[in-house]
C-alpha positions, 0 to 999 in steps of 0.5 A: 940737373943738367938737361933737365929742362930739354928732354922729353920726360912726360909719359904722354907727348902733351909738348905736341899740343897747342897751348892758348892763353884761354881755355877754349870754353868762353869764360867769364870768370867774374861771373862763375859763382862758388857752389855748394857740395851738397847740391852735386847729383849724388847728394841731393840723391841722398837727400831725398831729391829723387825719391826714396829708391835712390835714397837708398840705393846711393849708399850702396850703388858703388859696394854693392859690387865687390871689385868697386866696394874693394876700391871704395873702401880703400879711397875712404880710409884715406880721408883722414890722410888730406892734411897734415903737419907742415915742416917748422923750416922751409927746405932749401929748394932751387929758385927756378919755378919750371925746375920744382914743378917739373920736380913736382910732376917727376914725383907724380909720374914716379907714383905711376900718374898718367897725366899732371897739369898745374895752374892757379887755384881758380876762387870759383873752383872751391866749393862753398859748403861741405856735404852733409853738415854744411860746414862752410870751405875756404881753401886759399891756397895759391896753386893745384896741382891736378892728376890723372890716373888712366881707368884702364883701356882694356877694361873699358874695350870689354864691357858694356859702358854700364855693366857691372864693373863700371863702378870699379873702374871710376874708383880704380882711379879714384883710389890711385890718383887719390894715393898718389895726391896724399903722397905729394901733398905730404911731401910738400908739407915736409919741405915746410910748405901747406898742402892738401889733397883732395880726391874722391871721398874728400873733394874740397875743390870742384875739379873741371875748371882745374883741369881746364886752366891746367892744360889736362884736357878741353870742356867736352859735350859729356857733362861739364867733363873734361876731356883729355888728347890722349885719354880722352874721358877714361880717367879720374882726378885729384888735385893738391892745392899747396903755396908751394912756388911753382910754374903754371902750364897754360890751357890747351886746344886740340880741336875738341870743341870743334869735334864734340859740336858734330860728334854727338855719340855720347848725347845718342848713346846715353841710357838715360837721355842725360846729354844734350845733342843740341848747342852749347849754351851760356850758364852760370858764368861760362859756356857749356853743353847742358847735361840732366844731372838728374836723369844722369844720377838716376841711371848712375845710382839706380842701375839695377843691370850694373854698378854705376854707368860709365858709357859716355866713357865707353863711347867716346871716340876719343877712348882709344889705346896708345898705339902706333895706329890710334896715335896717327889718328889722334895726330890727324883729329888733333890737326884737320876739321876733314880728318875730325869728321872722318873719324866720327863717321869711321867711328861707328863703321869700325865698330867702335863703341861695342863691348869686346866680351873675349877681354872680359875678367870681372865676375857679376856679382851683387852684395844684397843685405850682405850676402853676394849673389849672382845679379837678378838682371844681366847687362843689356843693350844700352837703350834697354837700360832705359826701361828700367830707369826710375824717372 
């Protein structure tokens, strides 16, 4: 394996980002209390929370397009796949942590990962009660490995930000990144070490704080979301959790914290009026840009224009493709407070943001009561969502 440790192997250059010893979001980890699945937006929808309409309508916001109920489909014919068997033997492994861990993220990449970061299982990551029975979690493993799978930059440069191929978006990552962390937690098993995934429909972890001690993005103003150097918030996670020996990457800083507390285009874009464009406030253990998770679900579960919404996603500076060009500009943001806010105020002037319809390839459609019909209502302006949002 000689030359394995020096050469470039990751598939976004994360070796050219600050690492720090802390997360830059202040936190005290004694603290950040464990929480409960049940009470996460989707479910207290499902419970009634927010009335009868959205009670309904969880169950069928995500199939009831055919693209995002293909997706979903797939992603909860996985669940029974989490856990498994653990090989009787210990396979003969190398002693060197950084060459098993780099082994680990090689095998990710193979399985077409976009981003793989591991830490130490933070204790407040896992949740404390599963949904809907209330059965309690103890997950005690030692490591998680977090994964990346990008939601498609070309996709999410031709529609709206909550439009009718919204939801499919989030499960192609779900799906995918759900795939490849049944795979690598089954590999691990069979070098006789315990692991578990956990993706979409079978979450036993809380996924931000993982993220954020995993070096795959920094705590963004878009509610308690993380946000990556490279994808910015276009992506979805899973996370193995194993006792598989491995070498912790460190948290990052790229100057989002900086960025997000003069950008304010998600908070001004947001349908629902969800996200704060005030500061940041101490809660729960840990510093953070509030989000009303209600106004948040409501939009999300009762589009009656879409599947879902993802413009948060959509208009996020930080949601740029790859190229020579955007990578000079993501260098200089990364790098220069001036250069920061030069590209929130060119942002808007380039037209950022707005949906490039010549890309578009889904088809509106909309199952109700199991026959697919053209949608009653189309996609709109984002601030004329607004009028249509159950408060």
């Amino acid at each position: 394996m000689s030359g394995y440790h020096e050469r470039n192997w990751e598939p976004l250059p994360m070796q050219t980002i600050k690492r720090v010893e802390r997360p830059t979001t202040l936190i005290y980890d004694d603290q950040i209390k464990r929480v409960d699945e049940r009470e996460s937006g989707f479910n207290r929808a499902r419970r009634g929370d927010f009335g009868e309409r959205l009670s309904r309508e969880v169950n069928r916001f995500v199939p009831k397009q055919p693209v995002s109920g293909a997706l979903l489909w797939m992603t909860s014919n996985m669940v029974s796949m989490v856990d498994g068997l653990v090989a009787s033997q210990e396979a003969p492994l190398p002693e060197d942590t950084a060459l098993i861990s780099r082994h680990i993220k090689e095998l990710a990449y193979f399985l077409r990962a976009d981003a793989v970061g591991i830490c130490k299982l933070p204790p407040y990551a896992v949740y404390t009660h599963k949904f809907p029975k209330g059965n309690p979690i103890e997950v005690n493993h030692k490591y998680a490995i977090a994964v990346l799978v990008d939601q498609d930059w070309r996709t999410a440069n031709s529609f709206t930000g909550s439009d009718w191929i919204s939801n499919a978006m989030s499960f192609l990552a779900y799906s995918t990144s759900g795939f490849i962390a049944c795979i690598l937690a089954e590999y691990i098993r069979r070098l006789g070490y315990p692991a578990r995934a956990h993706h979409a429909r079978d979450y036993q972890v809380v996924l931000p704080p993982i993220l954020l001690w995993a070096g795959l993005g920094e705590m963004s103003r878009i509610g308690d979301c993380v946000v990556h150097p490279f994808l910015g918030p276009r992506f979805k996670g899973a996370v193995v959790t194993t006792d598989l020996p491995l070498l912790v990457d460190m948290p990052i800083d790229f100057g989002l914290q900086d960025f997000c507390s003069k950008c304010k285009k998600c908070a001004r874009e947001c349908p629902s009026g969800a996200i704060s464009s005030g500061d940041k406030v101490m809660d729960k253990g840990y510093e953070h840009w509030p989000t009303n998770t209600e106004r948040c679900t409501r939009m999300r579960v009762g589009n009656k224009r879409g599947s879902g919404c993802g413009t948060c996603v959509k208009v996020c500076p930080w949601n740029k493709p790859y190229t020579p060009f955007h990578r000079g500009v993501n260098w200089a943001m990364r790098h220069s407070g001036i250069a920061r806010s030069l590209a929130i105020k060119f942002d808007d002037l380039l037209g950022y943001g707005k949906p490039n319809y010549q890309d578009k390839w889904w088809l509106d459609l909309e199952e109700v009561d199991g026959v697919m019909t053209v949608p009653k209502y189309g996609a709109k302006n984002q601030r004329e969502y607004e009028q249509d949002i159950d408060y």
